[in-house]
N, C-alpha and C positions, 0 to 999 in steps of 0.2 A: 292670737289676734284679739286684740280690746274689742271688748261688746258695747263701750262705752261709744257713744254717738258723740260727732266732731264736726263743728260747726269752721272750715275757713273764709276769715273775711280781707277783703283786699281794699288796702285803702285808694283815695282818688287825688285826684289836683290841690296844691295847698299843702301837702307834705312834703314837699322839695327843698332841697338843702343843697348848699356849693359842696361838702366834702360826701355828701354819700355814696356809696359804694368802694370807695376807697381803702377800707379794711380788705374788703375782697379781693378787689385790684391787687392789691401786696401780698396778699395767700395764695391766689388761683393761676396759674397764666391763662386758663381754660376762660378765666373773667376779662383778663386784659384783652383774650382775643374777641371774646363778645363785644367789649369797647370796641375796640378796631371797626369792626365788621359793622356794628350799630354807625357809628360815625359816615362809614362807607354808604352805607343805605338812606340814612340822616343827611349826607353834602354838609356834613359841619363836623367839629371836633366836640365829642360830647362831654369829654371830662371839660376841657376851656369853656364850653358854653353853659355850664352848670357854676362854674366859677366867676360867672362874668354877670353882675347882679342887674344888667341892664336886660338881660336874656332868661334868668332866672327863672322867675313869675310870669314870663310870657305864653301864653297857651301854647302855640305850636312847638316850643321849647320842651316848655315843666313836662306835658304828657310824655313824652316819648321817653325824657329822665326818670320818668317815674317808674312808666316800663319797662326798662330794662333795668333798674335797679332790684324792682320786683321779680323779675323774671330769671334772676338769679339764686334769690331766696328761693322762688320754687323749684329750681334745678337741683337743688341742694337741698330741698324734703319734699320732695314727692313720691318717688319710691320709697324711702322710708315711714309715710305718712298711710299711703297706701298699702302697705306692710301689717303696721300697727292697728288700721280700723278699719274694718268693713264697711263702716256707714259713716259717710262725708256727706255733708252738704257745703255748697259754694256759694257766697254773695259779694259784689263788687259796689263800694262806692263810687256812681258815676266814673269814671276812666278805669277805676278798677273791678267793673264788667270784663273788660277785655281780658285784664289778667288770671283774671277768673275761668274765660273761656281758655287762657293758656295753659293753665295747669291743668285742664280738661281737656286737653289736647286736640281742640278742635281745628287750630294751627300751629303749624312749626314757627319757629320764635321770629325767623327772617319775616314770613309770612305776617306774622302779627304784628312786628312795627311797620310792616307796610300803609297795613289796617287802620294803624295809631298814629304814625305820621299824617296819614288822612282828612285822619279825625281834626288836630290839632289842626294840620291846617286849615281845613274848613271853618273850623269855631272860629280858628284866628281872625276871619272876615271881619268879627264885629268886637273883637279884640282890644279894646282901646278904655286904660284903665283913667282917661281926662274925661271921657265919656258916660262909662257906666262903672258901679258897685255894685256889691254883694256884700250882706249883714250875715249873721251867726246871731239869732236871739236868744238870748236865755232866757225863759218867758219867767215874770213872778209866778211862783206854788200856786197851783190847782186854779192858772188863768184861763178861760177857754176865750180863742180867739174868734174873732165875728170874722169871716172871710170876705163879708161885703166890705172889708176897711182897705180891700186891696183894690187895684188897678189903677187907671188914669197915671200908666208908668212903671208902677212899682207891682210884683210876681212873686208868690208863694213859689222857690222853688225845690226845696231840700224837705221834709220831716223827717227831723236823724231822730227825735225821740221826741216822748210826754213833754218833755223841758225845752226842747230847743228844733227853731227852725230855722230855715234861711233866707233871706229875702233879695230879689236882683231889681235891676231896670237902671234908668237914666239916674245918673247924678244925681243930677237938684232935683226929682222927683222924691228918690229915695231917702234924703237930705230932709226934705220935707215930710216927709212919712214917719222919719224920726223924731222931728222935734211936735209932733199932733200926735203921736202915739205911744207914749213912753210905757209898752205894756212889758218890758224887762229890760236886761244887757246887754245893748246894742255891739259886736262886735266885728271888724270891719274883716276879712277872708283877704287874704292873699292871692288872689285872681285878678284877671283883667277883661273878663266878659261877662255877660247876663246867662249864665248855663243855666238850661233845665226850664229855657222860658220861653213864650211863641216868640222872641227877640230871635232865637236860634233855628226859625222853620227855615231860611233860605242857608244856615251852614247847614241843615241835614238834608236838604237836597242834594248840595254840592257833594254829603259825602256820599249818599248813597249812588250818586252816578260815580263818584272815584272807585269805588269797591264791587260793583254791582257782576264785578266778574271774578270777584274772588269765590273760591269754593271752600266753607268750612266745612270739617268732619262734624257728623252729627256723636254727641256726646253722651255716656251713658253713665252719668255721674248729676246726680242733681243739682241743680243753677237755678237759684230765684235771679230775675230781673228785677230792676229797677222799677219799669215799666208796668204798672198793671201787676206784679207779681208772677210775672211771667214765668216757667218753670222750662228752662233750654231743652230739656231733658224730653221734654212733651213735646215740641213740635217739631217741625222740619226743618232740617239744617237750611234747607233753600229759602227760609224763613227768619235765620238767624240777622240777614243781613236787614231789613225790616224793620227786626225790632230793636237792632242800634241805632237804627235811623228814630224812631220811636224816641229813646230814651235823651237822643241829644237835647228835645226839646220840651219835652215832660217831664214832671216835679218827679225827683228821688224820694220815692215814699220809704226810706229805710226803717221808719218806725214798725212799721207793719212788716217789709222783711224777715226782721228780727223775729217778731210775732208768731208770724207763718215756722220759722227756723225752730222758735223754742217749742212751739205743739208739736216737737219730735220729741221732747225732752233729753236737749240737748249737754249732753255732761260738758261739754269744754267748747270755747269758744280761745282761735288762736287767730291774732290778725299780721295778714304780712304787708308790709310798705317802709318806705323811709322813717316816716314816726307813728306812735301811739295814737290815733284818733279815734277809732270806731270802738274799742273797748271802753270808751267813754260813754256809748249810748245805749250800754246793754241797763237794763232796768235795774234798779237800786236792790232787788228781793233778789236776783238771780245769787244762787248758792255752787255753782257751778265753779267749776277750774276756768284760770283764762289767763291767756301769754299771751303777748307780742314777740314777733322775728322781726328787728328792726335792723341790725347788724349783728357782726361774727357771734361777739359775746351770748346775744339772745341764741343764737343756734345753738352751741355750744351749750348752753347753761339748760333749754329745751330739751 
């Protein structure tokens, strides 16, 4: 077993694609029947609803794609993963908390799209992409942001890194916010809600009452949350449910994540999801190993 410390990260909403999982689908029947069975629990066809770009991008939709796309990568390295190194740590971009807690087996897969449907539908409340945005900044080199330049609308909600954050709220708020604030590369996200902002206190009410009778395993595997850098590992599963409700509406501090992650001195960092995105915010100086499991090939070649 590697001594080497192993960092997995799970990507969030926004990496969704019409053919993914698809490689799988055609190798596994084990995958084809997770489709079945996800659809069954889903009241939709999730392969057509991933294919169907009107449904795509839609929160109640994208989550649940993402999750089970994900959650077959993990069925397919987790014993092996666990095998190879003693010491894991886990972290999920926003939606991929959940997957996070799946690979940490804190529920069974059915159980967790239950979870995840939830969730999606709850967000979905304020869902409506003629409504609200969400940016991806790329800030200019060594900018530091005045925090008082926000509100009246517009929400710090992401710090993926040094370089880049994310900003949500009303339309022409945020519209406005762009053109009085040209502090880097304004890039618009693939979403259609204000995630991670007080915009979303009444979906995490709604979900925490849809869930508040689910019971997760407490997990003995480290898990920084989003939230406060919250460590799953440390508190009480009867607690777990809490601080999802937490994270729905609070900034994803991923920068610090990270931070927290690498003062273990972390030799490899591997991110699982539909595409490549979190490998992007690990810090320029990091000398470490680092993959992505995006499909077959990445396993394979992993």
């Amino acid at each position: 077993m590697s001594n080497k410390n192993l960092s997995l990260l799970f990507t969030g909403q926004g990496s969704q694609f019409s053919e993914m999982g698809i490689d799988f689908i055609n190798k596994y029947d084990w995958v084809k029947e997770r489709y079945s069975i996800s659809s069954k629990i889903l009241g939709y066809d999730l392969i057509q609803a991933q294919r169907d770009p009107k449904l795509l991008n839609l929160t109640q939709y994208s989550q649940p794609m993402i999750f089970v796309f994900s959650s077959i990568v993990i069925d397919l390295c987790r014993d092996l993963l666990h095998k190879n190194y003693s010491n894991i740590t886990l972290a999920g971009h926003s939606l991929g908390e959940y997957c996070a807690l799946y690979f940490a087996e804190s529920l069974k897969f059915e159980e967790m799209l239950e979870v995840v449907k939830c969730r999606g539908d709850s967000m979905s409340i304020v869902s409506d992409p003629s409504k609200y945005l969400m940016y991806a900044i790329l800030k200019k080199e060594d900018l530091k942001i005045d925090a008082n330049i926000f509100g009246n609308g517009v929400y710090l909600a992401n710090f993926n890194s040094d370089r880049q954050v994310v900003i949500c709220g009303f339309k022409d708020k945020v519209e406005e916010f762009k053109e009085q604030n040209p502090i880097g590369k304004f890039i618009p996200l693939n979403v259609s809600a204000p995630f991670h902002s007080d915009l979303m206190k009444d979906s995490s009410d709604i979900f925490i009452q849809k869930i508040n009778n689910q019971l997760f395993k407490k997990i003995n595997i480290d898990l920084i949350s989003n939230h406060q850098l919250v460590n799953y590992k440390n508190i009480s599963e009867n607690d777990y449910s809490k601080q999802l409700k937490l994270q729905i509406h609070s900034p994803v501090m991923w920068s610090d994540t990270i931070k927290t992650i690498m003062k273990k001195e972390t030799h490899i960092f591997i991110e699982i999801g539909p595409k490549k995105t979190l490998l992007n915010f690990l810090p320029r100086d990091y000398q470490g190993e680092k993959y992505s499991l995006c499909n077959l090939e990445d396993i394979n070649n992993v």
